[in-house]
TIRO-2110 file (N, C-alpha, C; in Angstrom, 1 decimal):
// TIRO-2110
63.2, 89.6, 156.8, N, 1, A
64.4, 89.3, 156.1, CA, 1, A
64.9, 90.5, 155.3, C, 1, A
66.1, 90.5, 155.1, N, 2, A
66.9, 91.6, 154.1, CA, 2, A
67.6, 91.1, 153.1, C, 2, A
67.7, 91.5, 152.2, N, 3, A
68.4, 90.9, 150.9, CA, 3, A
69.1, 92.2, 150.7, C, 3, A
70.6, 91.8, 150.4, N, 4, A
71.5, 92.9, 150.2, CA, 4, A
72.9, 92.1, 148.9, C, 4, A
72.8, 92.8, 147.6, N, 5, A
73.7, 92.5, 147.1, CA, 5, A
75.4, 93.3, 147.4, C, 5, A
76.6, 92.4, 147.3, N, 6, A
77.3, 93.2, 148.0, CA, 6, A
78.5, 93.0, 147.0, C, 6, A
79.2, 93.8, 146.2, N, 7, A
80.3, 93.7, 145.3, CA, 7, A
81.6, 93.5, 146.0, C, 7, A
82.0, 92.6, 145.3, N, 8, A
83.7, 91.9, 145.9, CA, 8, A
84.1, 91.7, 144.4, C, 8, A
84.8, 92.5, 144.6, N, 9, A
86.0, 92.6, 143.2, CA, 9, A
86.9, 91.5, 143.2, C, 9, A
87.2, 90.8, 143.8, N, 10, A
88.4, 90.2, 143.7, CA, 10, A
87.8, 88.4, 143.6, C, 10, A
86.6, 88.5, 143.6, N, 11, A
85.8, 87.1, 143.0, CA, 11, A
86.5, 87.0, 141.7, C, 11, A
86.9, 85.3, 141.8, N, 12, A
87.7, 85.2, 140.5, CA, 12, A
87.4, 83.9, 140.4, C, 12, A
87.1, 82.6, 141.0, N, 13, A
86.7, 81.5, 140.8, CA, 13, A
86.2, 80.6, 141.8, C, 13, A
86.0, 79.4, 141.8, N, 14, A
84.9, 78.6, 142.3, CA, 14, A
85.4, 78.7, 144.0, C, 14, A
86.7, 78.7, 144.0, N, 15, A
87.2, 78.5, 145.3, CA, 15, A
86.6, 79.8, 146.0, C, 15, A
86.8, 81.0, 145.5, N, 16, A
86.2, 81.7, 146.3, CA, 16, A
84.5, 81.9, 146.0, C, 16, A
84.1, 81.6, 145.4, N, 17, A
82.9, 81.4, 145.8, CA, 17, A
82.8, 80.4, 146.6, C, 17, A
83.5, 79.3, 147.2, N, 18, A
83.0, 78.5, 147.9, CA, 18, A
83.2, 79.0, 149.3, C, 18, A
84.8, 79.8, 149.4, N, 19, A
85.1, 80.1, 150.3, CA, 19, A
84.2, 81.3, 151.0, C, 19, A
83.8, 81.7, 150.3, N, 20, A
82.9, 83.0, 151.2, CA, 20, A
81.5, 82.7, 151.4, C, 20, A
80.7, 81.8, 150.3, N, 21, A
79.5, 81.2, 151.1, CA, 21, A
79.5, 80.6, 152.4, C, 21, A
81.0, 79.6, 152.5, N, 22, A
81.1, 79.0, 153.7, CA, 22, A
81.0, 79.8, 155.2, C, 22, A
81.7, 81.3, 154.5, N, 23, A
81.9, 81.9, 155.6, CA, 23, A
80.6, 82.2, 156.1, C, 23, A
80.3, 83.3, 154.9, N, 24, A
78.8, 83.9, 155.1, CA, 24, A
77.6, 83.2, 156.1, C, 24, A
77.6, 81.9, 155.3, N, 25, A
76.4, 81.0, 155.9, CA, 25, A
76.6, 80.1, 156.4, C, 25, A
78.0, 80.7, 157.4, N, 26, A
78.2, 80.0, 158.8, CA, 26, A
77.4, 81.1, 159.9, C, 26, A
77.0, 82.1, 159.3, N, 27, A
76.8, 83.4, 160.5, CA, 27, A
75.0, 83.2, 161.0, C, 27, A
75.0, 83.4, 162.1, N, 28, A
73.7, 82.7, 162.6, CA, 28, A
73.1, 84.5, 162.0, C, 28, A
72.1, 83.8, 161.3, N, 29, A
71.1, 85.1, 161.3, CA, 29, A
71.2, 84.6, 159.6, C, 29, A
72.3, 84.7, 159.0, N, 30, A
71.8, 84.7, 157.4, CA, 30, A
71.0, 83.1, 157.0, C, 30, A
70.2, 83.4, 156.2, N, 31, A
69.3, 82.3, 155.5, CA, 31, A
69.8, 82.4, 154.2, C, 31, A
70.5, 82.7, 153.6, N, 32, A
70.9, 82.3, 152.3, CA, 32, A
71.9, 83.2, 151.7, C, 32, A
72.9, 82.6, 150.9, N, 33, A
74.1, 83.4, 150.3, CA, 33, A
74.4, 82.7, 149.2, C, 33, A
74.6, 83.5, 148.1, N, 34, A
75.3, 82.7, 146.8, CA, 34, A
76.0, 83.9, 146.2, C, 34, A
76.9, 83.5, 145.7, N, 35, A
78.1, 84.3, 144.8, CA, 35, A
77.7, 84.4, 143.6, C, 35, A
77.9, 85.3, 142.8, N, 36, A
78.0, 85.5, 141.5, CA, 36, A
79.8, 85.5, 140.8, C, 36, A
79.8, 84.3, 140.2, N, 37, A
81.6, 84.7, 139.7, CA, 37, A
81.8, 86.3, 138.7, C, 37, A
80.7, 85.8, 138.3, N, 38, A
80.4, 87.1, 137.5, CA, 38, A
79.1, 87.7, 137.6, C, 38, A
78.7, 89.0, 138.2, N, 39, A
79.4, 89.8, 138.4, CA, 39, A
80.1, 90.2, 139.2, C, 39, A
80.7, 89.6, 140.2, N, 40, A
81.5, 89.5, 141.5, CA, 40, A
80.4, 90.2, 142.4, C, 40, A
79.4, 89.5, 142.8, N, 41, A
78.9, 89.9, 143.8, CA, 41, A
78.5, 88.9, 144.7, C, 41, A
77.9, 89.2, 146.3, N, 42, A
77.2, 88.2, 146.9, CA, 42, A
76.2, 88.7, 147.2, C, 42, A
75.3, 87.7, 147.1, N, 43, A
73.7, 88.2, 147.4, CA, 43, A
73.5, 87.3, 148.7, C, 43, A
73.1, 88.2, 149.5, N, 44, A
72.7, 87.6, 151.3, CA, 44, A
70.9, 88.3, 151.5, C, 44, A
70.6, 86.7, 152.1, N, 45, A
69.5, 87.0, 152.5, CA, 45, A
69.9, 86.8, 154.1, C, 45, A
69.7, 87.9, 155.1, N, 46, A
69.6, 87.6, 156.3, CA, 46, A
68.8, 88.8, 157.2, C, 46, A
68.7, 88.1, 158.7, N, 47, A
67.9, 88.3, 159.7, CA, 47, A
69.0, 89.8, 160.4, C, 47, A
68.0, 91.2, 160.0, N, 48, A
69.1, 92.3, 160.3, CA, 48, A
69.1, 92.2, 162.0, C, 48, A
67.8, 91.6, 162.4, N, 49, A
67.8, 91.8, 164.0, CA, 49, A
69.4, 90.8, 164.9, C, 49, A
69.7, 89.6, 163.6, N, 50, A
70.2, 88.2, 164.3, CA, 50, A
72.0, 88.9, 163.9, C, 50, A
72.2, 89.7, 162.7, N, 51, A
73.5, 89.5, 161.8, CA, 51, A
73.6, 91.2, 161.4, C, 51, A
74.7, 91.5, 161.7, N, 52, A
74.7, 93.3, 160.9, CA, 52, A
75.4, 92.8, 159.9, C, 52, A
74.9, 93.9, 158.6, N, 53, A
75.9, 94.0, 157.2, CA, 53, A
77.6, 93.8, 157.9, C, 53, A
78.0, 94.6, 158.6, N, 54, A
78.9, 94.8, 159.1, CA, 54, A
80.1, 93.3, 159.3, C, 54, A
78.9, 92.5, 160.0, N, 55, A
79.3, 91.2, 160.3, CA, 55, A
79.6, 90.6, 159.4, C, 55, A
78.9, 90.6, 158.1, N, 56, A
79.1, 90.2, 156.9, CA, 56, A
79.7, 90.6, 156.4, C, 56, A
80.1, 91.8, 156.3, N, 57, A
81.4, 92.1, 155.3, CA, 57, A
82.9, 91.7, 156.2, C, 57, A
82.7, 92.0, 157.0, N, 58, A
84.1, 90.9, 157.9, CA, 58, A
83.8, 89.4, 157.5, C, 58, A
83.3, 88.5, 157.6, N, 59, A
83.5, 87.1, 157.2, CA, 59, A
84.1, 86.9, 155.7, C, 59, A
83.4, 88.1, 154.7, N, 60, A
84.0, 88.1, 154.0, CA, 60, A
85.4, 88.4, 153.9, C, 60, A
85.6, 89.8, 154.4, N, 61, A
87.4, 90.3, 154.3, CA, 61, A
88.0, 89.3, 155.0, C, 61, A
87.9, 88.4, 156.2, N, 62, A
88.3, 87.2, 156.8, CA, 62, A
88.6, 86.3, 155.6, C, 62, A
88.4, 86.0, 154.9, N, 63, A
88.5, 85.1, 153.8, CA, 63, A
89.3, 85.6, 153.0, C, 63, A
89.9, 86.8, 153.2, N, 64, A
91.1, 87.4, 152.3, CA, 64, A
90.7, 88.4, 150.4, C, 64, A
88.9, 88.3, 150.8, N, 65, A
88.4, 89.5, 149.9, CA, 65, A
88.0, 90.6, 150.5, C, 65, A
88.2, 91.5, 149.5, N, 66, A
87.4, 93.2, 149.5, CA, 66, A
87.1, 93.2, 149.8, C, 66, A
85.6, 93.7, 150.6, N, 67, A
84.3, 93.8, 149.8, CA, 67, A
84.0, 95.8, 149.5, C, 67, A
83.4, 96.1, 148.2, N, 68, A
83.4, 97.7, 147.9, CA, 68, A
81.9, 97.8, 148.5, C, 68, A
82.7, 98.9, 149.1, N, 69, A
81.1, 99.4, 149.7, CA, 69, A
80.8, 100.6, 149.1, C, 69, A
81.5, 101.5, 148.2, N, 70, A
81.1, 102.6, 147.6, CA, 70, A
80.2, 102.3, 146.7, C, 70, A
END
Protein backbone atom coordinates (compact mmCIF):
# COMPACT_ATOMS: atom_id res chain seq x y z
CA UNK A 1 0.00 0.00 0.00
CA UNK A 2 0.89 3.77 -0.56
CA UNK A 3 -0.12 6.61 1.51
CA UNK A 4 0.05 9.88 -0.23
CA UNK A 5 -1.02 13.30 1.25
CA UNK A 6 -2.35 15.49 -1.54
CA UNK A 7 -3.13 19.45 -1.02
CA UNK A 8 -6.52 20.78 -2.48
CA UNK A 9 -6.73 24.34 -1.81
CA UNK A 10 -10.12 24.93 -2.44
CA UNK A 11 -11.33 22.47 0.59
CA UNK A 12 -13.69 24.69 2.31
CA UNK A 13 -16.37 22.55 3.98
CA UNK A 14 -18.07 19.33 4.86
CA UNK A 15 -19.69 18.99 1.41
CA UNK A 16 -16.50 18.82 -0.10
CA UNK A 17 -15.10 16.71 2.04
CA UNK A 18 -17.82 14.51 1.49
CA UNK A 19 -17.81 15.05 -2.10
CA UNK A 20 -14.25 13.96 -2.80
CA UNK A 21 -14.01 10.93 -0.39
CA UNK A 22 -17.00 9.72 -2.31
CA UNK A 23 -15.13 10.12 -5.36
CA UNK A 24 -11.79 8.94 -4.25
CA UNK A 25 -13.17 5.74 -2.47
CA UNK A 26 -15.22 4.85 -5.23
CA UNK A 27 -11.82 3.98 -7.24
CA UNK A 28 -11.05 0.28 -7.09
CA UNK A 29 -7.54 0.04 -5.67
CA UNK A 30 -7.79 2.81 -2.84
CA UNK A 31 -8.35 1.40 0.81
CA UNK A 32 -8.91 4.49 2.53
CA UNK A 33 -9.34 8.44 2.05
CA UNK A 34 -10.18 11.17 4.50
CA UNK A 35 -10.11 14.91 4.03
CA UNK A 36 -8.66 17.28 6.22
CA UNK A 37 -10.97 20.64 6.13
CA UNK A 38 -8.07 22.05 7.55
CA UNK A 39 -5.31 21.69 6.24
CA UNK A 40 -6.98 21.13 2.93
CA UNK A 41 -5.60 18.09 2.28
CA UNK A 42 -6.48 14.37 1.31
CA UNK A 43 -4.74 11.55 2.72
CA UNK A 44 -5.17 8.24 0.42
CA UNK A 45 -4.19 5.03 1.22
CA UNK A 46 -4.13 3.01 -1.99
CA UNK A 47 -3.00 -0.15 -4.10
CA UNK A 48 -0.23 1.77 -6.71
CA UNK A 49 -0.43 -1.59 -8.79
CA UNK A 50 -4.71 -1.34 -8.82
CA UNK A 51 -4.98 2.97 -9.00
CA UNK A 52 -2.22 5.70 -10.30
CA UNK A 53 -1.94 9.06 -8.32
CA UNK A 54 -2.97 10.28 -11.49
CA UNK A 55 -6.37 8.57 -11.30
CA UNK A 56 -6.76 10.21 -8.18
CA UNK A 57 -6.18 13.48 -8.80
CA UNK A 58 -8.81 13.34 -11.68
CA UNK A 59 -11.66 12.01 -9.37
CA UNK A 60 -10.76 14.79 -7.52
CA UNK A 61 -10.62 17.72 -10.27
CA UNK A 62 -14.02 15.76 -11.49
CA UNK A 63 -15.54 17.03 -8.40
CA UNK A 64 -14.81 20.61 -9.38
CA UNK A 65 -11.36 20.90 -7.06
CA UNK A 66 -7.67 21.68 -7.61
CA UNK A 67 -5.60 19.50 -6.57
CA UNK A 68 -1.63 21.36 -6.15
CA UNK A 69 0.85 19.27 -7.06
CA UNK A 70 3.81 21.67 -6.74
Amino acid sequence: MTTQSISVPDISCNHCKMSIEGAVGALSGVDKVEVHIEPRTVDVEYDDQSVSIDAIYAAIQEQGYEVATA
